[in-house]
C-alpha positions in Angstrom: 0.0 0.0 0.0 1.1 3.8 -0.9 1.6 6.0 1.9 0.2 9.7 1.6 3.0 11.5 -0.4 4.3 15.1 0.5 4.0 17.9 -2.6 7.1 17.2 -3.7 6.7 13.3 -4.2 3.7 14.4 -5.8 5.2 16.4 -8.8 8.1 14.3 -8.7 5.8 11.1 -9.7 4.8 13.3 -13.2 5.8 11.1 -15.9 6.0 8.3 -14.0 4.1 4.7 -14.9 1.7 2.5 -12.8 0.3 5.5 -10.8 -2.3 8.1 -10.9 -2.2 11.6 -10.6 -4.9 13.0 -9.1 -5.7 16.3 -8.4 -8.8 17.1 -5.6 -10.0 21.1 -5.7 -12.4 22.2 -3.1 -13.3 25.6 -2.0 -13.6 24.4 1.3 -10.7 21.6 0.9 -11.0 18.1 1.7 -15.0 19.2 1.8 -17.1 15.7 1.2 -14.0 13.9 0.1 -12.4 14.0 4.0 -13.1 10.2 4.6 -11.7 8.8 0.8 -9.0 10.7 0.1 -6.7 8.4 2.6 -8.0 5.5 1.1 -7.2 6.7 -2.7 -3.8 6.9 -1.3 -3.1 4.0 1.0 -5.0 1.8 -0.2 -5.1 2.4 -4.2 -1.6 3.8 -4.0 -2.4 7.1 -6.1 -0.6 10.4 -5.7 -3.3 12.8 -3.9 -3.1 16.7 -4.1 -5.7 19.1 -2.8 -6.0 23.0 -3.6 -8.0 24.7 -1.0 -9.1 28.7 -0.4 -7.4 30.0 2.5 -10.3 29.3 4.4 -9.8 25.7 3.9 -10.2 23.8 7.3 -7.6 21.3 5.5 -6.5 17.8 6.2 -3.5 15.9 7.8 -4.5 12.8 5.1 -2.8 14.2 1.8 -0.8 17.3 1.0 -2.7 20.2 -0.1 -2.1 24.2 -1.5 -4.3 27.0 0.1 -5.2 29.4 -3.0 -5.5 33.3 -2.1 -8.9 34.4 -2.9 -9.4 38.2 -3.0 -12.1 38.8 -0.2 -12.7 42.3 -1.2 -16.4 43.2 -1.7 -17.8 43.3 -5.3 -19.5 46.5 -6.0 -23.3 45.7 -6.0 -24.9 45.0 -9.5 -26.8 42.3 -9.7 -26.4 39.4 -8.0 -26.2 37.3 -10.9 -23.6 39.5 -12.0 -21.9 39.2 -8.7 -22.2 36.2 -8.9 -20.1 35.8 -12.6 -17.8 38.3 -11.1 -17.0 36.5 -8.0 -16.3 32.5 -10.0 -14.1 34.7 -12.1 -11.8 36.0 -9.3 -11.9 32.6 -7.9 -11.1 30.9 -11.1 -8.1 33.0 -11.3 -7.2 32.5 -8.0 -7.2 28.6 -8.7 -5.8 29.2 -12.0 -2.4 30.9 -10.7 -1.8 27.9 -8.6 -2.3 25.6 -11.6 -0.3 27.7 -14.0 2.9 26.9 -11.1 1.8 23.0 -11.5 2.5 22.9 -14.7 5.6 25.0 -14.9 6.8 22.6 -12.7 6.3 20.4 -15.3 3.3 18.4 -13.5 0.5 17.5 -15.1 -2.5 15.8 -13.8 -4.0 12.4 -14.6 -7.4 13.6 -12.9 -9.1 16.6 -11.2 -12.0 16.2 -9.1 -13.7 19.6 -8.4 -16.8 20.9 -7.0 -17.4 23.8 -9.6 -20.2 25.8 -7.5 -17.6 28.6 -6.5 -15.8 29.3 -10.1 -12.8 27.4 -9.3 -12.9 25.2 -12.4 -13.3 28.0 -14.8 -10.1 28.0 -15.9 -8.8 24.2 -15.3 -9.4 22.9 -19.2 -7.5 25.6 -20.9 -4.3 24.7 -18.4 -4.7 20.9 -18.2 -6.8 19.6 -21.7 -5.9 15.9 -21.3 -6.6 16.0 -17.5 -10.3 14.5 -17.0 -12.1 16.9 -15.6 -15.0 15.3 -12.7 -17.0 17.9 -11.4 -18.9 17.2 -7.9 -22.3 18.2 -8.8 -23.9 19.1 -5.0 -27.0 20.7 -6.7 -27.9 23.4 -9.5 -30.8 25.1 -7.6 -30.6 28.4 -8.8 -28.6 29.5 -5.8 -25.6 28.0 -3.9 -24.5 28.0 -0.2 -22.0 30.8 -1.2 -24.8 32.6 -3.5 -26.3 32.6 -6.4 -25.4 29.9 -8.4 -23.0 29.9 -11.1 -23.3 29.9 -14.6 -24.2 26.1 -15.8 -21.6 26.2 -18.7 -19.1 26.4 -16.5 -20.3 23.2 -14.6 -21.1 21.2 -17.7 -17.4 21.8 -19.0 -16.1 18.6 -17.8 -16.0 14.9 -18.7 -18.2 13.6 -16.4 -20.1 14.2 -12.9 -20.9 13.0 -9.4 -23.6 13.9 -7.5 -24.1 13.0 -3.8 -27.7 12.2 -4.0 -30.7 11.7 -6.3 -32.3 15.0 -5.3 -29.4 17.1 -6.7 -29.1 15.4 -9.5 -32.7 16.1 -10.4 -31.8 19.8 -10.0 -29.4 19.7 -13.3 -31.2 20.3 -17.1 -32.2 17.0 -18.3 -29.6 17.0 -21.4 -26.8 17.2 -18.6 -27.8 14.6 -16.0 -27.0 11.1 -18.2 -23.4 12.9 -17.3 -24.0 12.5 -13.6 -23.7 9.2 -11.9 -25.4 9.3 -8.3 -22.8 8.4 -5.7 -23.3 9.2 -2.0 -20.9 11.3 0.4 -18.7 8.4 1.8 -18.4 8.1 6.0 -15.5 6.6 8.1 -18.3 4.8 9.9 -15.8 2.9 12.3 -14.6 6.8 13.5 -18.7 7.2 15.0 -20.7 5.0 16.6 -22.6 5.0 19.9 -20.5 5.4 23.1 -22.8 5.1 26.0 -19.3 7.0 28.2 -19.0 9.8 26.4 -18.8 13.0 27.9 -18.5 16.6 26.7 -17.0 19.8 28.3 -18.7 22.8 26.9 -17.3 26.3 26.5 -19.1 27.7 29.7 -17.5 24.1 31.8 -20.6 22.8 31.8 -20.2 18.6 32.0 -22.4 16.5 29.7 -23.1 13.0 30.0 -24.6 10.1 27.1 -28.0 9.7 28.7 -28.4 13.0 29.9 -31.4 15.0 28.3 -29.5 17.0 26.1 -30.8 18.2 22.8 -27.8 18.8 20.1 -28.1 20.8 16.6 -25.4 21.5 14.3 -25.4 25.3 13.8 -25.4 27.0 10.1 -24.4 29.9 9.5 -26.7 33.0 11.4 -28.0 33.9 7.9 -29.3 30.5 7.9 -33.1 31.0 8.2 -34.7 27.9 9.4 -31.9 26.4 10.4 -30.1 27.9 13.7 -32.5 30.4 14.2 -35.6 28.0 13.7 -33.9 25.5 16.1 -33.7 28.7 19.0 -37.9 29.2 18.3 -38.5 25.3 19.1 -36.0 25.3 22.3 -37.9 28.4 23.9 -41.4 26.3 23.4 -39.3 23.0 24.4 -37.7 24.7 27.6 -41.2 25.8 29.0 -42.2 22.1 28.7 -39.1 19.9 29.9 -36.0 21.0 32.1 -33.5 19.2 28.9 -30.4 21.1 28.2 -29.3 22.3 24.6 -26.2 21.8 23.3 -25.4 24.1 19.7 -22.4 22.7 18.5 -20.7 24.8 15.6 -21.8 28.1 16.0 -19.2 30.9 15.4 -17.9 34.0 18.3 -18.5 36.5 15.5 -22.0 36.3 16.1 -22.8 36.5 19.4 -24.7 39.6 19.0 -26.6 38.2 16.6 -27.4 35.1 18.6 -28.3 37.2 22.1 -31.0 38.6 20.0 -32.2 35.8 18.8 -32.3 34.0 22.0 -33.8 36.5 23.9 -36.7 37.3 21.3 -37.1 33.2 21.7 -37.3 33.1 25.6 -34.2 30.5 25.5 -33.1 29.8 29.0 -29.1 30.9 28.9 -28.4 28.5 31.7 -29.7 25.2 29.9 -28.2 26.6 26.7 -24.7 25.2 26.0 -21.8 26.0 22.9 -19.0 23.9 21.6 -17.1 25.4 18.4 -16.1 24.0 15.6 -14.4 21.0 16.6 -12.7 18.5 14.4 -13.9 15.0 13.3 -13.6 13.4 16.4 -14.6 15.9 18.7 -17.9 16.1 16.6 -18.3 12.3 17.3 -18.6 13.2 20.9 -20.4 16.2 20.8 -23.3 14.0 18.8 -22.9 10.9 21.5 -24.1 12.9 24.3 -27.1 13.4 22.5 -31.0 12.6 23.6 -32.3 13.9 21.0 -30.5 15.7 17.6 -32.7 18.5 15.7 -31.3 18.5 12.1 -34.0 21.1 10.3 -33.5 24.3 7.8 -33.9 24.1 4.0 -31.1 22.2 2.8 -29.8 21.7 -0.8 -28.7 17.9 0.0 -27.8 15.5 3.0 -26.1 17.7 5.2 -23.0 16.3 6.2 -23.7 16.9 10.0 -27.2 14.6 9.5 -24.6 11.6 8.0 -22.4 11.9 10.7 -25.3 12.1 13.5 -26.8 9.0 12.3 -23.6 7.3 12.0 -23.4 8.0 16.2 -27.2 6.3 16.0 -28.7 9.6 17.2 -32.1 9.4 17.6 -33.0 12.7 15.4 -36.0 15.1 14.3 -35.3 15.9 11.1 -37.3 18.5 8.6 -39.2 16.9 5.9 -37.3 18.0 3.1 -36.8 16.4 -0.6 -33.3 15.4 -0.4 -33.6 14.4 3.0 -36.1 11.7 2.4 -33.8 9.5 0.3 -32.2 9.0 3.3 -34.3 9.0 6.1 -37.5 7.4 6.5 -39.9 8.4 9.3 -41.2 6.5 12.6 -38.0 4.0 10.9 -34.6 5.5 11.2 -35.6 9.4 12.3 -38.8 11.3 12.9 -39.7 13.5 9.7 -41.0 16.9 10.5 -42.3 20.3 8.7 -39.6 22.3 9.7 -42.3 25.5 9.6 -43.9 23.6 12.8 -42.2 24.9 15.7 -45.0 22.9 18.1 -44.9 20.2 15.8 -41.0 19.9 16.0 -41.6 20.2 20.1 -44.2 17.2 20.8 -41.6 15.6 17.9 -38.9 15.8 20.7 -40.8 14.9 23.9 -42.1 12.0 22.2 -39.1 10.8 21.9 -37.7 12.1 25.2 -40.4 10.1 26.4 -40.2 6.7 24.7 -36.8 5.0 25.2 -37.5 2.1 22.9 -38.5 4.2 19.9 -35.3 6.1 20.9 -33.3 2.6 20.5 -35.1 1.7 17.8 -34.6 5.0 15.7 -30.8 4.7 16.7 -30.3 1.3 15.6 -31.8 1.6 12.2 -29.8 5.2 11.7 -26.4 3.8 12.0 -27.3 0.8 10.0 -28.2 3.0 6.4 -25.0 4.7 6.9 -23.1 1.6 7.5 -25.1 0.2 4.3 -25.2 3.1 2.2 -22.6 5.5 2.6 -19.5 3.4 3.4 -16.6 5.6 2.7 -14.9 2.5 1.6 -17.3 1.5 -1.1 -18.3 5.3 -2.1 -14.0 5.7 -2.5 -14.2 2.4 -5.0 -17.1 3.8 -7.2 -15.6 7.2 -7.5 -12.0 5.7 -9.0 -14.5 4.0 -11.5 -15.9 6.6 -12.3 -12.6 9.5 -12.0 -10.4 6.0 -14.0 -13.7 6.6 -17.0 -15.3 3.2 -16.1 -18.8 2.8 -15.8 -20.2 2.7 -12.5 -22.9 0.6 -12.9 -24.1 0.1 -9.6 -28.0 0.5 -8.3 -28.9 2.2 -4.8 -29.4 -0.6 -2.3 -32.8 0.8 -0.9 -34.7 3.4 -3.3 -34.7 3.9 -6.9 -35.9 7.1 -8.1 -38.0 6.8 -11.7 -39.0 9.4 -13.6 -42.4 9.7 -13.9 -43.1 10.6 -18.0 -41.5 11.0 -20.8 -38.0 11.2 -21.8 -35.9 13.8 -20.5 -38.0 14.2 -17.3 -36.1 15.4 -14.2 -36.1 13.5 -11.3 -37.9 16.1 -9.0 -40.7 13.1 -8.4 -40.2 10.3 -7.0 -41.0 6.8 -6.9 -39.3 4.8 -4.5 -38.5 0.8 -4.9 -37.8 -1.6 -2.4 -35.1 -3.6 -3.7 -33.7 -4.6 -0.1 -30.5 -4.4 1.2 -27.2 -5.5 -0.5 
């Protein structure tokens, strides 16, 4: 087996037989490609680089290159213009690291890149031959960092991935035969219930597995439903049960913001708890102490926070969302909510506060589908299929979405098939 290479093995392997180059860029590097990229280099022995912005939380895994992007505001237009202006300066940001690549005399095998920031705008006029796989997360018309780009610079590449069903759906028709359907890989064995965890929060506050503490993963404040829908369902939960909340995510630079907020909800400071941003395995803790975990907002996919709860086996209240319901099913592995509900969300919570065997039950079932269908190991082998140009021919193990008429229809209905586990 390879061992993860430093930058210069890396560009010294150019022109070299028997192993491939491959190239990960990610605006927010190693982004949903944390848990494979050790096992594209250990255990298939490629050379691994990643380019990341300088916001990049990084990884110890594989060597990477933060990028420089220009943070200086955009004069206001219009925010589609904004939003061509902004890929454009991060293209170029991108591009200037390539352009040293290859006067290095490097050149790529591969590059695997999410394109909803710019940062492939520039990557087929510097590298050709390199296949270009774009991670398609979703083409909704607006992005987690804005409006969406423009789709021609998605649909330059030689093939795509999307995490889930639901985003591929969001693609034109003529572009989605591009797009195989593979979901966000999870170093399951790193979760996992620990009934003797216990967290220290920022205010020293001691939490315990089988405590009644409710945890959510915090967005960002600008979030809508998310954070700020979460703070509306603890007031109304706090007045009914004497649980403690533990926010797990949720950055200092808001703390204005987030006094409001808890105030304007009636959320009890003293039961109210705050852990940062901690790193993969303090996360794993953070969700172990949980009772209950509240995973609602409007997402554009399967959060990676919801993954990684139900690989703890959190028993979880999730909003009833699109994507979210090719993954969870309700009353079987999580209980489906409108995330609009704010009662609705709170008797969702007591009930399970309530029942412990539903809890177990809801647990058990949540780590399994992550163990079954979002095995890092597997989701690592069907990507090198598909990033090596091989077909990928494989079929969900639980739900296959049809399209319901015609050719060319888009996958925004669904009809789920049984086809039982693998």
């Amino acid at each position: 087996m390879g061992m993860p290479c430093s930058e210069h093995d890396w560009l010294a392997s150019a022109g070299r037989g028997g192993c491939k180059r491959l190239l990960v860029i990610h605006h927010n590097f190693p982004g949903p490609f944390r848990d494979l990229l050790p096992i594209w280099s250990d255990r298939l022995g490629w050379q691994v680089l990643g380019i990341g912005s300088d916001a990049s939380s990084g990884c110890d895994d594989v060597p990477w290159i933060r990028y420089r992007y220009p943070h200086q505001p955009i004069a206001a237009t219009s925010p589609r213009i904004n939003t061509i202006l902004s890929a454009v300066r991060r293209g170029e940001a991108v591009a200037r690291v390539l352009l040293d690549l290859r006067a290095r005399n490097h050149v790529p095998d591969v590059i695997l890149a999410d394109p909803g920031a710019g940062e492939t705008l520039r990557v087929k006029d510097i590298f050709p031959d390199a296949r270009l796989v774009h991670y398609c997360a979703g083409h909704t018309g607006r992005s987690a960092r804005g409006a969406a780009p423009d789709l021609s610079i998605i649909a330059r590449c030689d093939a795509g991935i999307s995490p889930g069903w639901w985003q591929k759906s969001t693609y034109p028709p003529t572009f989605q035969p591009r797009i195989d359907v593979i979901r966000d890989g999870i170093c399951h064995a790193a979760f996992g219930p620990d009934p003797s965890a216990v967290v220290v929060t920022d205010d020293g506050m001691t939490l315990h597995a089988g405590d009644a503490v409710i945890t959510h993963v915090a967005s960002a404040p600008g979030g809508g439903a998310g954070l700020s829908g979460f703070l509306r369902v603890l007031g109304l939960l706090q007045r009914r049960h004497p649980c403690r909340a533990l926010i797990v995510g949720f950055s200092d630079d808001a703390t204005d913001w987030l006094e409001r907020r808890m105030a304007a909800a009636c959320v009890d400071p003293q039961r109210t708890h705050f852990v940062g941003n901690p790193r993969q395995g303090g996360i794993a803790d953070m969700l172990r102490v949980s009772a209950v975990h509240v995973h609602i907002g409007r997402p554009d996919g399967v959060d990676r926070s919801l993954l990684e709860a139900m690989a703890c086996g959190c028993a979880m209240v999730v909003a009833d969302e699109s994507p979210v319901r090719e993954v969870v099913r309700h009353g079987i592995n999580a209980l489906l909510v409108d995330p609009l509900d704010s009662e609705g969300i709170v008797e969702a919570v007591l009930r399970l506060l309530d029942s412990p065997l539903l809890q177990a039950s809801l647990r058990r079932e949540a780590r399994a589908e992550i163990v079954r269908s979002f095995d890092a190991g597997a989701a690592a082998i069907r990507y090198a299929r598909v990033l090596d140009g091989q077909p990928d021919d494989h079929l969900p193990p639980h739900f296959l979405p049809v399209a319901l008429a015609g050719d060319g229809v888009a996958l925004h209905d669904y009809v789920f098939c049984a086809l039982g586990a693998p």
